[in-house]
C-alpha positions, 0 to 999 in steps of 0.5 A: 500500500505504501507503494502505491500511495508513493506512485501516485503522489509522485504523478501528483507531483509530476503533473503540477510541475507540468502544469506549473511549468505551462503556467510558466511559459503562458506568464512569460509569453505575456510578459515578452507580448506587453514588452513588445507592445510597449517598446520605443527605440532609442539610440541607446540600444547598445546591445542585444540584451536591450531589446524586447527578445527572447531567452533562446534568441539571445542566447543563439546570437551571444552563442553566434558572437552577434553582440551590437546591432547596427543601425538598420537593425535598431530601426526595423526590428522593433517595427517587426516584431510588432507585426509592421510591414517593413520596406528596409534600404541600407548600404552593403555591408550593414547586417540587414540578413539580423534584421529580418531572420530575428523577426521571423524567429520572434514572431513564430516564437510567440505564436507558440508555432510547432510541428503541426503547424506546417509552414510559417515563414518564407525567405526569398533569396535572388541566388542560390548562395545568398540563399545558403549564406542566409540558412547559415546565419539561420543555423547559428541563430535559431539552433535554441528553438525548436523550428524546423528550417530547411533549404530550398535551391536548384541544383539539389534533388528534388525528391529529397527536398519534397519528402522533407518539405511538409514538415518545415517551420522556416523555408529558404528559398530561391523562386524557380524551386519554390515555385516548382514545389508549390505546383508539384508537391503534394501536401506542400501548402502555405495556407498558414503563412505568418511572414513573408522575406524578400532579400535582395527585394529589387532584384526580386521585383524586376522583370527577371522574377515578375512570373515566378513571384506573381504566382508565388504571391498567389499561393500565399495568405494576404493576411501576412506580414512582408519584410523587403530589404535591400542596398536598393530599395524599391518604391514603385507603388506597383511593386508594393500593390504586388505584395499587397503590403499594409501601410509599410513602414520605409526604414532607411540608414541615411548617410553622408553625402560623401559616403552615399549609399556604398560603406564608408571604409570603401576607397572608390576609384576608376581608370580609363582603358580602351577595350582591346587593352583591358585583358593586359591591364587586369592580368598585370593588376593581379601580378602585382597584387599577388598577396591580396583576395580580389573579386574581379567582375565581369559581364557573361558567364563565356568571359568568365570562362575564357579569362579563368582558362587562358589566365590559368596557362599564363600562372600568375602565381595565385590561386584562380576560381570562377563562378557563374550561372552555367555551372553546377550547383556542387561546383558553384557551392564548392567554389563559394566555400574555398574563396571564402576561407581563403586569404590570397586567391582571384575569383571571376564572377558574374553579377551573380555574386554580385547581391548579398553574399559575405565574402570575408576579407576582400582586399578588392573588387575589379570591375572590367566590364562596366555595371549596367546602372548605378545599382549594380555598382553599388552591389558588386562594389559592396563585397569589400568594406563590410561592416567596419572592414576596409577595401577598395574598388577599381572600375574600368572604363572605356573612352566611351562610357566615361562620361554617362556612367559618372554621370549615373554615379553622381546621381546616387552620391557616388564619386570616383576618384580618376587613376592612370597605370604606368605604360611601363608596368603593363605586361602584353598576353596578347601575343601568349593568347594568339598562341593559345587560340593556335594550339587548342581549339577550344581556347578559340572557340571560347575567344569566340563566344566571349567576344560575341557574348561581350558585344550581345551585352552591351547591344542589349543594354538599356542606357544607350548614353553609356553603352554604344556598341558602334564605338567599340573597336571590334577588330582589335578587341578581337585580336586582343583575345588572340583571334585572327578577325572578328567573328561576324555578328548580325545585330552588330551589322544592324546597330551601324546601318541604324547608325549610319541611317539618316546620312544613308538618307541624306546621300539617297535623297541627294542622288535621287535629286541629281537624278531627277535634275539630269533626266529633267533636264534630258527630256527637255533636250531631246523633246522640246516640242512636249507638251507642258502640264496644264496647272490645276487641271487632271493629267490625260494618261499619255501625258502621264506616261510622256512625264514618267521619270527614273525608269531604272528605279525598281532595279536599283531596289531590287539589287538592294533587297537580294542579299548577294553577301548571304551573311548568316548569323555566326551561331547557324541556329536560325533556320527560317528568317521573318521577312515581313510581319502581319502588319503595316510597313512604312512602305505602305503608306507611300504606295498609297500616296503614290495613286494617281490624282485622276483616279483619287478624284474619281473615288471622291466623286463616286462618294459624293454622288451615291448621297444623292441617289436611291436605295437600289431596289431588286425587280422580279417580272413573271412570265406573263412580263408584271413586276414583282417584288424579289421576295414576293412580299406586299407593301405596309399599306397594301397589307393593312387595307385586307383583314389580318387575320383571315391573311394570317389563315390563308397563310397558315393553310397554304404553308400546310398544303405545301408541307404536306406535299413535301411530307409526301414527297419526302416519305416517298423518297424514303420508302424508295431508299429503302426498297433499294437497300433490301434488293442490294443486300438480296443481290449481294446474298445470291452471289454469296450462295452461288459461289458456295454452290460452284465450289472452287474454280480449276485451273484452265489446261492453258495454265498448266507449267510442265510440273509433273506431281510425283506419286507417292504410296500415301497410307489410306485413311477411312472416311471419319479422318477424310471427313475430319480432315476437311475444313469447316464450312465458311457458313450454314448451308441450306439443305433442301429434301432430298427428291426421291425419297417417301415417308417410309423412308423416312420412318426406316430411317428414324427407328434405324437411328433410335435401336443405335 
């Protein structure tokens, strides 16, 4: 007994403890919820501990050496954690990644979220290794609380990622994935979301992303909260009509105008180098800067690769790597891990690497070809100086584009400082590169694309002001690049004849005008006694055809319009070619304007005449030669002088009279159909029968070959094996009674068949 009674009073125990640590917890999350209602930011917040945060959150971010927030963190998490929308801009380098990931914990903290809960925060990254950098941070964070965070990113096996994805808390991801899950995945719902991140929030909003985050956003509750940041925020109340944000709450760092928007520490400079000289300039800048970690940008992924591969051979004595968007998510993982932990290497990028991602330690950014705007400088020049490190940027520039991208610079606050290389410590790897492009075909073939991949870019750019592909030297951006001639590029043959156009113009307005002049004059000479135009009135035929000049024309036009060159595009992927589209051309008009007057005075006047005519009218005469109306229809005033009704029974029995003959006429027609039908299927039966009659046909003696059948001694075989031997009949034959044969017969024969 005493046992028992000590059993149950310590389940007593146990289940007031339990129920004194619910207490507990319910006490404390009030406590946290009044905290948050009732806080007010101040510039005093000098540590994390000051912030209306929970137990596990502190502990993960004094555990993660997180110890004083930055000033975009002091702004916008206590607007976040009560539940605002936040539109969060502040230079690279600033620890907007805290900023919303302590949030996200908070709020599902608070809501007391589990398991079962399903999906209850979604972080948006633009890159696969922004995405991974973000987990990370996550990781060091959050590894106090119970959520489940997972990672969602191409590259990586989508089997795997389905079978785990129902049960996560916290997703990062990039859109093309998410997008993928939320339409394939069974059971993967966002019905519950309480919070949504956008990193890199621009770059997420522009044309790149618009379908992928358009339907992403319509598979989400509107009732939820959106955080956005970025280096460049957005402001486009499209944009914010798309997230369906409440009254968002803008939170900007401002700076200095000197600092403007890229970090303080950051020493900005620019250098002007034409275009077929840049490859030398960079290959000397890393010689002699052997001992820093630099990130060198460039604008296509076929650059990239081409610089990696021929700088490789040429060793400048330290480490290389590339990264860009064509290669494999294990490669470009593998990549992002050794430039990071290591001191001294090169890394060639695209603009890939360009948006959030925390390289540690980076001396200098090296950007060979030029950003497309003001934005994109700010994010490439923003991997260096980050946080309160030092670092410096150096931009190329070709002649051409000097003054419209300062221009775009100083708009943003940013001012470059102007440097100049020495001529003399410039190293030429032309002459090593044409000797690479000769050995190995696939350095050329590289040299090839990079270039045509070099001038697609800067075709397609937007700031015509800053880009103009006429400008470049093709031919010796091409042997810079060890080639022996510029490959040939069919947009770049457009842009100069859009180029050259109006002189083009010019030059064919004037020569048309000499011609008219000579063959004018031409025709007064050899025809004095012509006779001249009457002013105001309309030229006769023959006076048009003696006033016709430049007979040749259509010649001319037709040597122009027959491609003789027949220059295909260098890639040979375009089999049909569009001559015309289904619309108006600017040709079209012109032929318009060029019909003749008499014939635009005889439409005019048809025009006017017809206002004074009649309604045509259709006349029908009858064989006795009266007129009748064309649909044998009376008059208004004809057909009310009779009594109504007895027109409308006369009618109604004469439309009788005449379906019922057609009703006639119709069964008639059918019965004959089907009096055909039966005699064709009686026909087709007797010859069926007669063919089961005459049994099979023999051969003719004509039809003999000359074959003689050998005899064979064949064992004999008895009727029932004859008689089984033989086929089956196709079908029943009739069998009629026998003649000759009485009944007596027949009663023999039945008793006959009954003693068997």
């Amino acid at each position: 007994m005493a046992a028992v009674k000590t059993k149950k009073a310590t389940d007593k125990k146990k289940v007031h403890d339990k129920y004194k640590r619910r207490a507990e917890e319910n006490r404390k999350f009030a406590e946290l919820e009044k905290a948050v209602a009732a806080f007010e930011p101040s510039q005093e917040l000098a540590s994390f501990s000051d912030f209306p945060l929970s137990d596990l959150t502190k502990r993960g971010l004094k555990k993660a050496f997180f110890t004083k927030p930055t000033d975009i963190q002091t702004k916008s998490i206590p607007l976040a954690l009560k539940g605002r929308d936040i539109l969060g801009a502040a230079r690279t380098g600033s620890g907007k990644t805290l900023a919303f990931l302590i949030p996200v914990l908070e709020l599902l903290y608070r809501r007391k979220w589990g398991p079962q809960d399903g999906l209850g925060a979604l972080i948006i990254s633009p890159t696969r290794e922004l995405a991974m950098q973000i987990f990370d941070v996550l990781r060091a964070i959050g590894g106090y609380h119970s959520f489940s965070a997972g990672l969602v990113i191409g590259g990586k096996n989508v089997k795997d990622e389905r079978d785990r994805l129902a049960r996560m808390n916290i997703l990062v991801a990039t859109p093309g994935r998410l997008l993928q899950h939320m339409d394939q995945t069974v059971g993967f719902e966002a019905d519950n979301l309480q919070i949504l991140v956008l990193d890199e929030a621009d770059r997420i909003l522009d044309m790149g992303f618009s379908k992928s985050l358009n339907a992403i956003v319509g598979h989400l509750p509107r009732s939820r909260q959106t955080l956005l940041f970025s280096a460049t925020q957005t402001t486009s109340v499209k944009d914010l009509a798309r997230l369906s944000l409440k009254e968002p709450e803008y939170v900007g760092v401002k700076e200095s105008e000197q600092d403007g928007a890229t970090p303080k520490n950051l020493e900005q400079h620019y250098i002007i180098c034409e275009l077929d000289r840049k490859l030398d300039v960079l290959f000397s800048f890393i010689k002699t800067h052997l001992n820093s970690k630099m990130l060198v940008f460039m604008s296509c992924c076929k650059q990239v690769r081409f610089v990696f591969e021929t700088f490789c051979k040429l060793h400048p004595g330290v480490p290389l790597l590339h990264l860009h968007g064509k290669q494999k998510q294990f490669k470009r993982v593998e990549i992002f891990q050794k430039f990071t932990s290591s001191k001294n290497s090169v890394l060639f990028a695209t603009d890939i690497a360009a948006r959030g991602l925390d390289f540690p330690a980076v001396d200098w950014v090296v950007q060979v070809d030029a950003p497309e705007d003001a934005d994109t400088y700010i994010h490439r020049v923003g991997r260096t100086a980050r946080y309160q490190s030092a670092g410096q940027g150096l931009l190329f520039l070709c002649p051409s584009e000097e003054e419209g991208m300062l221009q775009a610079l100083e708009r943003k606050g940013i001012t470059l400082e102007s440097t100049k290389f020495r001529e003399s410590r410039i190293l030429s790897i032309q002459n090593s590169l044409q000797s690479f492009a000769f050995q190995d075909p696939e350095i050329k073939y590289l040299g090839q694309r990079a270039f045509v991949a070099y001038m697609r870019s800067v075709y397609l750019q937007k700031d015509k002001n800053i880009f103009k592909v006429t400008e470049l030297p093709a031919e010796k951006f091409a042997a810079s690049l060890g080639l022996p001639g510029a490959p040939k590029i069919k947009f770049l043959k457009k842009a100069n004849a859009k180029k050259n156009a109006p002189h083009a113009k010019v030059a064919s307005d004037e020569s048309e005008g000499e011609s008219v002049a000579s063959s004018s004059s031409e025709d007064e000479e050899d025809a004095p006694a012509a006779a001249t135009e009457v002013k105001g009135g309309v030229k006769t035929k023959y006076d048009r055809m003696f006033a016709r000049k430049n007979q040749n024309i259509l010649s001319e036009h037709y040597a122009k319009l027959v491609d003789r060159d027949g220059g295909d595009d260098e890639d040979g992927d375009d089999i049909f070619t569009l001559k015309r589209a289904d619309h108006e051309l600017e040709g079209d008009n012109d032929a318009q304007a060029n019909v003749s007057k008499r014939k635009l005075k005889q439409g005019v006047s048809k025009k006017a005449m017809l206002k004074f005519k009649e309604m045509g009218s259709h006349i029908k005469f009858d064989d006795e030669g009266e007129v009748q109306h064309a649909l044998g229809l009376k008059g208004d005033d004809e057909f009310r002088k009779g009594d109504v009704k007895a027109l409308q029974q006369e009618f109604a029995q004469k439309e009788k009279a005449r379906l019922k003959d057609a009703d006639t006429v119709d069964r008639q027609v059918a019965k004959d159909k089907k009096k055909e039908k039966k005699r064709k299927r009686k026909d087709h039966e007797r010859d069926e029968s007669d063919e089961d009659v005459d049994g099979p046909t023999l051969a003719s003696p004509v039809d003999d070959d000359g074959y003689v059948s050998p005899d064979f001694d064949l064992p004999l075989v008895d009727e029932s094996e004859d008689e089984s031997s033989q086929p089956p009949p196709s079908k029943r034959a009739r069998h009629s009674k026998a003649p000759g044969r009485s009944l007596e017969d027949d009663e023999a024969l039945a008793a006959a068949l009954l003693r068997r």
